[in-house]
C-alpha positions as CSV (number, residue, x, y, z in Angstrom):
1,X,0.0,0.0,0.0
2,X,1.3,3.4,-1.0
3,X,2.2,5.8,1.7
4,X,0.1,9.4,1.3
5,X,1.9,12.1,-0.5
6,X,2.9,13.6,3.3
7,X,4.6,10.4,3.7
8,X,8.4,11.5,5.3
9,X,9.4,8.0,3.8
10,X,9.2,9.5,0.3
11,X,12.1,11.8,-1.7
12,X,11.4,15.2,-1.7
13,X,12.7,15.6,-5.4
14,X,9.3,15.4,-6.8
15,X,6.6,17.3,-6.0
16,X,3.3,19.4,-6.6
17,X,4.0,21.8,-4.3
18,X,6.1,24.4,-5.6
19,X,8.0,26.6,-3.8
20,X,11.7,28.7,-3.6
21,X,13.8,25.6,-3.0
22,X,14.4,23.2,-5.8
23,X,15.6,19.8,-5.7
24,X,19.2,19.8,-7.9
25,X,19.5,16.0,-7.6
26,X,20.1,14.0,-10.7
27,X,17.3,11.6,-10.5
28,X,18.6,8.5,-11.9
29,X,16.0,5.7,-12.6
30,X,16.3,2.1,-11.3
31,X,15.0,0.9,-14.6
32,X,15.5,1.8,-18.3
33,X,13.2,4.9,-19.1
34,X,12.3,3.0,-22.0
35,X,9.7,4.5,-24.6
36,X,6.9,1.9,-23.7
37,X,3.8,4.1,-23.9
38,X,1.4,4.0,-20.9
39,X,-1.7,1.9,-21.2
40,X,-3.8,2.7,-24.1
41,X,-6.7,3.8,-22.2
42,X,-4.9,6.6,-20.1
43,X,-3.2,7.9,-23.4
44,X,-6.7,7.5,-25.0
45,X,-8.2,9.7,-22.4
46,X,-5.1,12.2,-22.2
47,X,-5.5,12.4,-26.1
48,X,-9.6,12.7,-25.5
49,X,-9.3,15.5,-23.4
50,X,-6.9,17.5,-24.5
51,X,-8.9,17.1,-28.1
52,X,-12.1,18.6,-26.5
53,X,-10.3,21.3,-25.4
54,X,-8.7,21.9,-28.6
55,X,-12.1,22.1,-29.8
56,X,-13.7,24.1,-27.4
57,X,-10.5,26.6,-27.9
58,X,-11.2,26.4,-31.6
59,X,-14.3,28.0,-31.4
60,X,-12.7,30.6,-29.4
61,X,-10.1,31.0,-31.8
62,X,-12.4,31.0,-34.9
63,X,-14.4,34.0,-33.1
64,X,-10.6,35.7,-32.6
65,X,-10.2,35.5,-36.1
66,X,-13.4,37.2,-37.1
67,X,-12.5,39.8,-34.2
68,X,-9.0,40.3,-36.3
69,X,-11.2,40.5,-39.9
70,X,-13.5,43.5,-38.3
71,X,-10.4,45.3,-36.5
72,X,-8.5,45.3,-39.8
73,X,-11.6,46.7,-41.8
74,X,-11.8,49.2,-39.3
75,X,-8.6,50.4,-38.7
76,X,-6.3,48.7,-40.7
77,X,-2.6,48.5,-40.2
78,X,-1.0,52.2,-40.0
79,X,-1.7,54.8,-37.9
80,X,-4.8,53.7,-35.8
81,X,-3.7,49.9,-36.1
82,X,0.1,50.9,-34.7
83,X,-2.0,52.8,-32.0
84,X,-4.4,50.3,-31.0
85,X,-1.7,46.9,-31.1
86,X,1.0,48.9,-28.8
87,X,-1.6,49.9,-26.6
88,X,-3.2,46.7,-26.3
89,X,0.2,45.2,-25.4
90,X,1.1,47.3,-22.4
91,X,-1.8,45.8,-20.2
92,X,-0.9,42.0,-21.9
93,X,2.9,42.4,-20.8
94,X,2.2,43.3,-16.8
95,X,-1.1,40.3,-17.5
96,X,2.0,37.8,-18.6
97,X,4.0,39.0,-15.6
98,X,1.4,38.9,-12.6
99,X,-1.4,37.2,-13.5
100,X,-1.8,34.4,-16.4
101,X,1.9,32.8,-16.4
102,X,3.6,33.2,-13.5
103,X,0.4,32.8,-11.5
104,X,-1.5,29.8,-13.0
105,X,2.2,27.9,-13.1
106,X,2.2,28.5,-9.4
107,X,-0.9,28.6,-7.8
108,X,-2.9,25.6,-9.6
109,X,-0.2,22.6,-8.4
110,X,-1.0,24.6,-5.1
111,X,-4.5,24.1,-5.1
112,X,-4.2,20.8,-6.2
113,X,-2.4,20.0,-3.3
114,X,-4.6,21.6,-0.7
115,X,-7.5,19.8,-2.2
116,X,-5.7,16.6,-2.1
117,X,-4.1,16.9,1.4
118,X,-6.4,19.1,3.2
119,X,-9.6,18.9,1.9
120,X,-11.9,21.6,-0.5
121,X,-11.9,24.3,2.5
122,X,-8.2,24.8,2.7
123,X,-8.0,25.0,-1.5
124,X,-10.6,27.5,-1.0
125,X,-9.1,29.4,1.3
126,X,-5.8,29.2,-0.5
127,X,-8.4,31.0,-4.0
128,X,-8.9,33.6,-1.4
129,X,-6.1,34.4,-0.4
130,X,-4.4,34.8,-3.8
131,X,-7.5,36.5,-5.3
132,X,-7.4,39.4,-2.5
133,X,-3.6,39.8,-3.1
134,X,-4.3,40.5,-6.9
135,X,-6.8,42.7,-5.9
136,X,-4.4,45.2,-4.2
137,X,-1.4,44.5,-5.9
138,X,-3.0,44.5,-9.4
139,X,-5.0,47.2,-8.4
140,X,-2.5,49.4,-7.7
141,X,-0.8,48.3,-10.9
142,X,-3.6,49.4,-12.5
143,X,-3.7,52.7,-11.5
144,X,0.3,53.3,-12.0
145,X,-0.3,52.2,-15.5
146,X,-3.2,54.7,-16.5
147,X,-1.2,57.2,-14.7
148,X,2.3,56.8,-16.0
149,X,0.8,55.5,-19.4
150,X,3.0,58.2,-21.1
151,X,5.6,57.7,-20.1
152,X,4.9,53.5,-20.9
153,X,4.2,54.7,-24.1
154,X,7.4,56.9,-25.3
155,X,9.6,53.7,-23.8
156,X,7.9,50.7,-26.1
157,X,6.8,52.6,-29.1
158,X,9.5,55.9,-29.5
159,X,9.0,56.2,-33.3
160,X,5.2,57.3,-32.7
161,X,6.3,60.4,-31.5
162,X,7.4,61.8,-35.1
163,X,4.0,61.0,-35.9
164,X,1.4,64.1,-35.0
165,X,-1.1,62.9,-32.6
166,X,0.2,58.8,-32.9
167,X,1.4,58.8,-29.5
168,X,-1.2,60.7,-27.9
169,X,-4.1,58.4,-29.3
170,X,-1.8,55.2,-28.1
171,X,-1.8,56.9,-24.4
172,X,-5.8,57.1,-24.6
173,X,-5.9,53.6,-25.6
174,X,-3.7,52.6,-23.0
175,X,-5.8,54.4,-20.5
176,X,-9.4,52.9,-21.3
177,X,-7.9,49.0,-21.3
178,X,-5.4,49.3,-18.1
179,X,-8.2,47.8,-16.2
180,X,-8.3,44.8,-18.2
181,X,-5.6,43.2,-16.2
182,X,-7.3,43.1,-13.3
183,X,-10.5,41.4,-15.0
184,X,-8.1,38.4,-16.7
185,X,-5.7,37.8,-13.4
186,X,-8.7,37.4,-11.4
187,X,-9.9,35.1,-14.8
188,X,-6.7,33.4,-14.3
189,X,-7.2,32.6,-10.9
190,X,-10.6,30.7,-12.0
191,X,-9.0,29.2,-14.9
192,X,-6.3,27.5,-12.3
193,X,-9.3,26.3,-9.5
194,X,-11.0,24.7,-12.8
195,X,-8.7,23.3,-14.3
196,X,-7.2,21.8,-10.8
197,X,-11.1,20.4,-10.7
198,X,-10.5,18.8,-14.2
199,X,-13.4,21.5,-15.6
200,X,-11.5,22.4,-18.2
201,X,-14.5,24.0,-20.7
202,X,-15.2,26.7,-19.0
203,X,-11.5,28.4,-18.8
204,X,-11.2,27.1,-22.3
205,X,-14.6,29.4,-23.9
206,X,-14.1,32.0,-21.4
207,X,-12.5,33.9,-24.2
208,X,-15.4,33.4,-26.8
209,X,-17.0,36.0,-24.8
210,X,-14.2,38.5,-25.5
211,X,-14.1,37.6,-28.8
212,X,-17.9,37.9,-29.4
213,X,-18.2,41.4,-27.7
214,X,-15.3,42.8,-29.4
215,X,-16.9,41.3,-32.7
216,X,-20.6,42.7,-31.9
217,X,-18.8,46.3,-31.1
218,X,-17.1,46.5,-34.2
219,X,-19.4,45.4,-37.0
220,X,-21.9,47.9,-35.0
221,X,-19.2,50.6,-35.5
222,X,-19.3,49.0,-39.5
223,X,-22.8,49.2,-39.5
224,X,-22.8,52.9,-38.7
225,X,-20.2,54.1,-41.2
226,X,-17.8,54.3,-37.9
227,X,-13.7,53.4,-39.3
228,X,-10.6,54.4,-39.6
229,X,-11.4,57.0,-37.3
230,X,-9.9,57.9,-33.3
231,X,-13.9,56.9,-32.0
232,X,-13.6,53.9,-33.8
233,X,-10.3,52.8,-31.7
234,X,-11.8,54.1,-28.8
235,X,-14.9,52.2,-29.1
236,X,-12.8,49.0,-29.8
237,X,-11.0,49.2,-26.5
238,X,-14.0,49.9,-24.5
239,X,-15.4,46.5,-26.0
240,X,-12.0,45.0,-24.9
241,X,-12.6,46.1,-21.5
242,X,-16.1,44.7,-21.8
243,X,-14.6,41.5,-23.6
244,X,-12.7,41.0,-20.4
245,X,-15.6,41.3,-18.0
246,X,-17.3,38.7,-20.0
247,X,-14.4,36.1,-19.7
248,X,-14.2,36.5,-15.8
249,X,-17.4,36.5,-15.6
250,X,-18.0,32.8,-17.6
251,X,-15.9,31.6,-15.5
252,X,-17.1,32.6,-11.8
253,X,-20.9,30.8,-12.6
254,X,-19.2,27.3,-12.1
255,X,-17.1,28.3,-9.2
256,X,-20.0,30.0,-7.8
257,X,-22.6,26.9,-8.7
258,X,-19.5,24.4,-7.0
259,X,-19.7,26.8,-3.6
260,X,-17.0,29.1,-3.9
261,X,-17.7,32.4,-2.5
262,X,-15.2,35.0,-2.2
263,X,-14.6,36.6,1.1
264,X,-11.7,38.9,1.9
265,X,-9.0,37.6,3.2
266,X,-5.6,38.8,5.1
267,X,-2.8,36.4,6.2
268,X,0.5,36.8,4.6
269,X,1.8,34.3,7.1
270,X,-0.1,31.3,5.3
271,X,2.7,28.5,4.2
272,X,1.0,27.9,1.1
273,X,-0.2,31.4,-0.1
274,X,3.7,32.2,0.8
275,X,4.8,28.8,-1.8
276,X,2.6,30.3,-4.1
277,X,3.9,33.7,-3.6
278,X,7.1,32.6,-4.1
279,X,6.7,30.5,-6.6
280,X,5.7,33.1,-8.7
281,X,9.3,35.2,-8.7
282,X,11.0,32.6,-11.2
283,X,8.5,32.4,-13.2
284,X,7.9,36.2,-13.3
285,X,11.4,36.7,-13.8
286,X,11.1,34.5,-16.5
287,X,8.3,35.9,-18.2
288,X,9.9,39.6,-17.5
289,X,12.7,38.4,-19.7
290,X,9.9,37.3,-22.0
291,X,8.8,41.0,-22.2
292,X,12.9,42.3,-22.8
293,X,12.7,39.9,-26.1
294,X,9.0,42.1,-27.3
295,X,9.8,45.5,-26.1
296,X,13.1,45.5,-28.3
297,X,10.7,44.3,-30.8
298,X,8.4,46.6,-30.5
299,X,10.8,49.7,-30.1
300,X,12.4,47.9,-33.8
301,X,8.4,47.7,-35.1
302,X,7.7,51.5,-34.0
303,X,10.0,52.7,-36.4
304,X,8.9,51.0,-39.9
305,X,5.1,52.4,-40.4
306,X,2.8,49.2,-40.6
307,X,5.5,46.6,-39.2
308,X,3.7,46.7,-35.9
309,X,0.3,46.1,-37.2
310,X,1.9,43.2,-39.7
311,X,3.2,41.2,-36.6
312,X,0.6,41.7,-34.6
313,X,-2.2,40.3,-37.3
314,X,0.2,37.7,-38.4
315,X,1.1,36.2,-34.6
316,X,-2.5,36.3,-33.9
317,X,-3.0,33.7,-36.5
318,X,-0.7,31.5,-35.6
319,X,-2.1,31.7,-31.4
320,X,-5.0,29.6,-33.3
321,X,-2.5,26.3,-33.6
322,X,-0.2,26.9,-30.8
323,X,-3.8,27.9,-29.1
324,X,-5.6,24.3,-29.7
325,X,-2.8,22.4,-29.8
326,X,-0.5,23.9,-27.2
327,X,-1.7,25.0,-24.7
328,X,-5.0,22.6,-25.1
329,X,-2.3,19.7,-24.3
330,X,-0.4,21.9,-21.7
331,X,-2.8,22.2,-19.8
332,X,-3.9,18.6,-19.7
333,X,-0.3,18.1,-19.5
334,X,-0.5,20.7,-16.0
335,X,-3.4,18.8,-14.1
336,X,-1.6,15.3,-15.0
337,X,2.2,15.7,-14.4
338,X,0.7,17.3,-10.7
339,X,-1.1,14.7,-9.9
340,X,2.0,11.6,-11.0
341,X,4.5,14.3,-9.4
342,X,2.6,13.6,-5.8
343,X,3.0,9.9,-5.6
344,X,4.7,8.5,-2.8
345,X,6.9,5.9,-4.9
346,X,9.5,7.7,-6.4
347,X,9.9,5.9,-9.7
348,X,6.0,5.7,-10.1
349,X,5.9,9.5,-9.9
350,X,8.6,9.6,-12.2
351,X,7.6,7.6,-14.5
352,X,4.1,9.2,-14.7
353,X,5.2,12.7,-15.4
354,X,7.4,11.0,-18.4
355,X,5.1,9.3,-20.0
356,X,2.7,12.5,-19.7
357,X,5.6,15.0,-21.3
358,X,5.9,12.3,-23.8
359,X,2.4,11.5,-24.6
360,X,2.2,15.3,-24.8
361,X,4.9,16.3,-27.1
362,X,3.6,13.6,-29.6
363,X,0.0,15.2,-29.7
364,X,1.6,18.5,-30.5
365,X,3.6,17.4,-33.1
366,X,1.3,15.4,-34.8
367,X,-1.1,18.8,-35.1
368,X,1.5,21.2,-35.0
369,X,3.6,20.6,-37.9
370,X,0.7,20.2,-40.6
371,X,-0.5,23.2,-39.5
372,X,2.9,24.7,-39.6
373,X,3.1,23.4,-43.3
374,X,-0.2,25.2,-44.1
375,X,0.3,28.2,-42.4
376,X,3.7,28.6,-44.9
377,X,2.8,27.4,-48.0
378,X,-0.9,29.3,-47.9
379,X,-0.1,32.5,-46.1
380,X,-0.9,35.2,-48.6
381,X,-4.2,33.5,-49.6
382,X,-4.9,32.8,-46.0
383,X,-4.3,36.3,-44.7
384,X,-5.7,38.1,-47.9
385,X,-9.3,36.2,-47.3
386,X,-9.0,36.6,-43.6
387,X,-7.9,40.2,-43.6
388,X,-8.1,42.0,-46.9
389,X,-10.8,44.0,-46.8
390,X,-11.7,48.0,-45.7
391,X,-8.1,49.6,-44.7
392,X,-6.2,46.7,-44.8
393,X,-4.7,46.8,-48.2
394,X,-3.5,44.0,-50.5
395,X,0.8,45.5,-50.0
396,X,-0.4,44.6,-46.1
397,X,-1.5,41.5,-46.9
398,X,1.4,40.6,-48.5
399,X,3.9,42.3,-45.8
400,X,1.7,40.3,-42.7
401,X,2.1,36.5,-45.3
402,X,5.8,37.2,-45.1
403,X,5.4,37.7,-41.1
404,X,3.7,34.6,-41.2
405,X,6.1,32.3,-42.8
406,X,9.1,32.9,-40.6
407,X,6.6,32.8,-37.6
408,X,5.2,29.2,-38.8
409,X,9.3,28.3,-38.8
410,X,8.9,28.5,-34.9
411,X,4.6,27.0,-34.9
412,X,5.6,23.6,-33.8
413,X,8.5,24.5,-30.5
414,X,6.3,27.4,-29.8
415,X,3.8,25.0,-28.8
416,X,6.1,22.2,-27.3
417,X,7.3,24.9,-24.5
418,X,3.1,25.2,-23.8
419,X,3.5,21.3,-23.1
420,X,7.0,21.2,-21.5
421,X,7.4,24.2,-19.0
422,X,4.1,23.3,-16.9
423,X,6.3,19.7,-16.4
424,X,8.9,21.3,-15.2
425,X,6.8,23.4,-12.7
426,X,5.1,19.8,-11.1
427,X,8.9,18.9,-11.1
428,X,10.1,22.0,-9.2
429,X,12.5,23.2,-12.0
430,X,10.6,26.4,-11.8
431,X,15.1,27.8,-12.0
432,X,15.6,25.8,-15.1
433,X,13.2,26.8,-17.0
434,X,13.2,30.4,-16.4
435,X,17.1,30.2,-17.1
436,X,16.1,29.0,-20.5
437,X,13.6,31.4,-20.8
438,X,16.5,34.5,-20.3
439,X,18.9,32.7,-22.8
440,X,16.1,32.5,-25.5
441,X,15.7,36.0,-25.0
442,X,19.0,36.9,-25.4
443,X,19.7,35.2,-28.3
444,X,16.7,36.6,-29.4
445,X,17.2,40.3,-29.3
446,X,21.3,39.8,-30.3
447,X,19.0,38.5,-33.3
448,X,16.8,41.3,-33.7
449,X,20.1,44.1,-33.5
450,X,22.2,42.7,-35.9
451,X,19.3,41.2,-38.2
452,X,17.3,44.1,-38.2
453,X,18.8,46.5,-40.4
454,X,18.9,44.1,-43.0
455,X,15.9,42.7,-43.2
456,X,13.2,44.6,-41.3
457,X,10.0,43.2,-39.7
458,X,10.8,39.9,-41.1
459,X,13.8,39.5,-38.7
460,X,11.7,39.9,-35.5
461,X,9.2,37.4,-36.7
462,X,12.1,35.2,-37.3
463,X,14.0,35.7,-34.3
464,X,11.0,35.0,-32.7
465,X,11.1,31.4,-33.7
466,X,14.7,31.0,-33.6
467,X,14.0,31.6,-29.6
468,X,11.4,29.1,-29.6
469,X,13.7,26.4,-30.7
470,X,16.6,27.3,-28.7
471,X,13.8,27.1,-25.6
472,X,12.4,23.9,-26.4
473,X,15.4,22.0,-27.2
474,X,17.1,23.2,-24.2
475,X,14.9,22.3,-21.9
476,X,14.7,18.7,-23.8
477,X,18.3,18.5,-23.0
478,X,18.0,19.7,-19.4
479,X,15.7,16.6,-18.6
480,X,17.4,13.7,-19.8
481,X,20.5,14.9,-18.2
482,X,18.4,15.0,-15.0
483,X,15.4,12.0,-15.8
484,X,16.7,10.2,-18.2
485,X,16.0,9.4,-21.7
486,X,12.8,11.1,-23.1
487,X,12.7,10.5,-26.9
488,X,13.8,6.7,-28.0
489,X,13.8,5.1,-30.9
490,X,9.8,4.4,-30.8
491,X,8.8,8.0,-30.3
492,X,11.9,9.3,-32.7
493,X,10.4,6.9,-35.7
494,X,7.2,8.3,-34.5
495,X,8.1,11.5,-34.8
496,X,10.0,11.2,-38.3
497,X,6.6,9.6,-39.6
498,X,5.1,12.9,-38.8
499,X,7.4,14.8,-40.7
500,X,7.1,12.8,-43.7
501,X,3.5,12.9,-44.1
502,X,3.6,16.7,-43.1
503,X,6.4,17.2,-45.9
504,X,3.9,15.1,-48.5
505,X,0.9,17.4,-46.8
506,X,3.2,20.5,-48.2
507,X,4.1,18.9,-51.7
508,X,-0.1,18.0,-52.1
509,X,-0.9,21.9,-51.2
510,X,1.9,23.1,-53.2
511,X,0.8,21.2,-56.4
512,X,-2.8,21.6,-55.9
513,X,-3.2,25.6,-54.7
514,X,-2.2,26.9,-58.4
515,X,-5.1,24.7,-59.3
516,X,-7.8,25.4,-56.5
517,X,-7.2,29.0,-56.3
518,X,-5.9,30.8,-59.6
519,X,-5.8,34.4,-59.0
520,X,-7.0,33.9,-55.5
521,X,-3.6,33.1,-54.4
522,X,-2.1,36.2,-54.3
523,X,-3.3,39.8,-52.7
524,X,-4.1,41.4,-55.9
525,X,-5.7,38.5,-56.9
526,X,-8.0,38.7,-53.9
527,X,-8.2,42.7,-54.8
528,X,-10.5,42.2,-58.2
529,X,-13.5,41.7,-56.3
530,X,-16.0,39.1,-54.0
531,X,-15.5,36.8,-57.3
532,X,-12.1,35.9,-56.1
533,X,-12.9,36.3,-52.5
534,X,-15.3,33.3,-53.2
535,X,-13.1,31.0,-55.3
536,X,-10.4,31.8,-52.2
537,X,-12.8,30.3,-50.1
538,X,-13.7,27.1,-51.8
539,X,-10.3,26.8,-52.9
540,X,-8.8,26.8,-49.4
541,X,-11.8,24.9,-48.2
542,X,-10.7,21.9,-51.2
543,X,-7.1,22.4,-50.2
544,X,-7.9,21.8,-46.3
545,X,-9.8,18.9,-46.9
546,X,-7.7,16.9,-49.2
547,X,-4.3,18.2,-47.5
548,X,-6.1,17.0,-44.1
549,X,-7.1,13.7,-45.4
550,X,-3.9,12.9,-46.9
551,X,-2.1,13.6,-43.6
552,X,-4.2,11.1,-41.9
553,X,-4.5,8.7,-43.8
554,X,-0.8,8.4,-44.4
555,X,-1.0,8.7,-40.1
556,X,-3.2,5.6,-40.3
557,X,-0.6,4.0,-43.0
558,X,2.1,4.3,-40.4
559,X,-0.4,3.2,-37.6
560,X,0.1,6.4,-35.5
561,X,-1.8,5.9,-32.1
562,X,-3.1,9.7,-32.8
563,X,-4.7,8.4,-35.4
564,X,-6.1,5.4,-34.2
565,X,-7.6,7.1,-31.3
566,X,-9.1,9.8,-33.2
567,X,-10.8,7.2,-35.6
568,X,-11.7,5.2,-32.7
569,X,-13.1,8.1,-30.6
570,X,-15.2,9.3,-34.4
571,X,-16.3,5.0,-34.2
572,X,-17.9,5.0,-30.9
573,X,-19.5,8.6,-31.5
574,X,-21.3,6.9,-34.8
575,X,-21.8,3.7,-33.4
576,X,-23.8,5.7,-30.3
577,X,-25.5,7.5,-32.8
578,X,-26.6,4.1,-34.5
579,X,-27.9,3.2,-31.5
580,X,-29.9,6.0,-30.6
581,X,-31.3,6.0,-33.8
């Protein structure tokens, strides 16, 4: 019988609870870490699970994509598009610091483990007490930020000041959506309590509802003949604001329903609000490092009119992958790796989180790089039907394509970090992974200064996922010096099948897009008229679907256990269906 995770008997080296010290101890397995996958009905479910959410994210995405057609119609990519994207980022990069990442690595293994050891009353007391700390301390961030929004301003974006009134317009901006980063940490906070209760839905359509009131603002501001205009940015970041309401607000009706209730609550002497409060300064520091990497970008952006814009629209298209695939998985990954870490037998725990990295990094592979391929092959078509419309021109769309394809280098190891930092978190190698975090942003920015001149825009997109790799293999490296081996020859044939069919999935969509689309390939193609528009449409529908079923049926031809347990999972749906019927 296994001693409870408390147990004194057991090796501190793995654990849920997260805290300063960390455990430098080469683990070294008593048996081979072989690549013998789990049983097939716990990488079933793992692959089940993180597929609904993938879904459930997809529909958020899909709404994010319509929120990025109507926000380039209406303001396009120059002056109230520079305005608008720098603005926007100033409450996302203090969000990233003190709310979403730092604290939803550090507080959910936390809950988990009060719920587990303690019982539901101590976990929600532990909500409590982390929720009334972001109150004050993001509060008064908050504030500092509407105040000293000037000054936030000049430092990220300088090249707006030689533009009359660009700067100005950017500090009203900045202004109206400061208090958006109070209504997402607090939406973190739920996100980690749901997710730690395996409720993983509601976190992941929480940000439909920013999407959709964002959406319903503009094409009202459309409707009325409202665009390119200083009301029409400022309408779009009240709806932001509103957005953000929205998406705490999804998310505090389960919470509520399960019998949370908030209440005040003041004791900075609690050991686990303190593990979680310290917890949080790696991964803060990491993710402040994170920030160096996009204000030098952004500072390089400010100066080259549009650039700004072009990154921005083209990133946001790629968050759809790395959105259902990566962080989908990561977070199934999160709630697993936790609960393997707190075993009381070392080498079950061990083993566990193993298995769950590498069950993990498969899934994202398997969906990354296809959509990787896609995103690089179709870019201008992809952006031009998406996009090209109102302000945003067809030279934009054909500047934000090219920011595309060197982001889609870096689609598939932006996505494996989603999946591999939360591991390292269950495993207290909070330290490791923000020490890969700085060097990936210094290699990243001595990218961006000596690439830059040369090549513009493009280099920052590119150095973006030159930083990506450099993170993900890394950390890779890091833990089978510490764990053992991670990728064997299984999971590296595995893994090379993937790239095969995704390298035939590029040769099928370069052969058959000239075909498909015609003169709705390119951005003045898409410029004649809806006729084009249409034929983009069906031709990238044609293209998806024959690209798509070529990649999995080659997947089946190599008998990829992706593939056979999303056929499987499709088989029971129809066979229920039968049944019913």
């Amino acid at each position: 019988m296994m001693a409870p995770p408390s147990s004194p008997n057991r090796p501190d080296t793995i654990s849920t609870e997260t805290g300063p010290r960390e455990d430098t101890t080469v683990l070294v397995p008593t048996r081979p870490a072989h690549d013998a996958p789990p049983p097939a009905a716990a990488g079933g479910s793992m692959g089940k699970t993180a597929l609904w959410l993938s879904l459930a994210t997809f529909v958020s995405r899909i709404l994010g994509l319509l929120r990025e057609q109507v926000f380039a119609a209406l303001l396009g990519a120059g002056f109230f598009g520079d305005a608008f994207t720098i603005a926007f980022r100033l409450p996302n990069l203090l969000r990233d610091l003190f709310a979403e990442g730092a604290l939803s690595a550090a507080f959910q293994p936390a809950f988990q483990d009060a719920r587990k050891q303690q019982g539901q009353p101590a976990a929600q007391h532990l909500a409590n007490l982390v929720a009334t700390c972001l109150l004050f301390v993001v509060g008064l961030l908050t504030v500092l930020g509407i105040v000293f929004a000037p000054q936030m301003v000049d430092g990220w974006a300088a090249g707006f000041a030689q533009v009359p009134g660009k700067a100005e317009l950017t500090v009203q901006l900045t202004r109206i959506m400061m208090p958006f980063l109070l209504l997402v940490s607090l939406a973190a906070l739920a996100m980690g309590m749901l997710n730690a209760e395996r409720r993983f839905a509601p976190p992941a359509l929480a940000p439909a509802l920013f999407n959709l009131a964002t959406v319903v603002t503009g094409l009202s501001l459309w409707v009325v003949g409202i665009g390119k205009t200083q009301g029409a940015a400022v309408a779009w970041a009240v709806a932001t604001l509103c957005g953000g309401a929205l998406q705490l607000g999804l998310q505090l009706v389960p919470l509520w329903k399960s019998g949370y209730r908030f209440r005040l609550a003041f004791d900075l002497g609690n050991p686990r609000l303190r593990t979680v409060l310290l917890a949080m300064a790696p991964a803060t520091v990491g993710l402040a490092a994170t920030q160096v990497n996009i204000y030098v970008s952004s500072r390089f952006a400010s100066t080259e009119p549009g650039a700004a814009s072009w990154l921005y629209y083209a990133f946001r298209l790629l968050q759809l992958p790395i959105g259902m695939f990566g962080v989908a998985v990561g977070t199934v990954a999160l709630q697993r790796a936790a609960d393997a870490a707190s075993e009381a037998d070392l080498q079950v725990a061990l083993d566990g989180v193993r298995d769950t990295l590498r069950r993990g990094l498969r899934l994202v592979t398997f969906y990354s790089l296809p959509s990787a391929v896609i995103l690089f092959v179709l870019a201008e078509p992809v952006i031009g039907l998406i996009y090209q419309r109102g302000a945003f021109s067809a030279a934009d769309t054909r500047a934000t394509a090219e920011a595309l394809r060197f982001y889609s280098l870096g689609l598939l190891c932006y996505a494996a970090v989603k999946v591999v930092v939360p591991v390292f978190y269950s495993l207290k190698l909070s330290r490791v992974a923000v020490l890969s975090t700085v060097t990936t942003v210094l290699l990243s920015v001595l990218c961006n200064l000596l690439l830059h001149p040369l090549y513009g825009y493009r280099a920052l997109a590119f150095s973006t996922s030159l930083g990506a790799t450099w993170n993900l293999v890394s950390l890779l490296v890091v833990f089978r010096r510490r764990y053992g081996r991670l990728i064997g020859p299984e999971m590296g044939f595995a893994l090379l099948q993937m790239v095969a069919a995704s390298a035939v999935l590029g040769l099928i969509l370069s052969v058959l897009s000239p075909l498909c689309l015609g003169q709705a390939a390119t951005a003045e193609g898409l410029a004649q008229g809806s006729g084009q528009t249409l034929r983009a449409v069906v031709g990238l529908g044609l293209l998806g679907g024959a690209g798509g079923v070529g990649y999995l049926l080659l997947g089946g031809l190599f008998r990829l256990e992706e593939v056979t347990h999303v056929t499987a999972m499709l088989r029971r749906k129809l066979l229920r269906k039968k049944a019913g019927s």
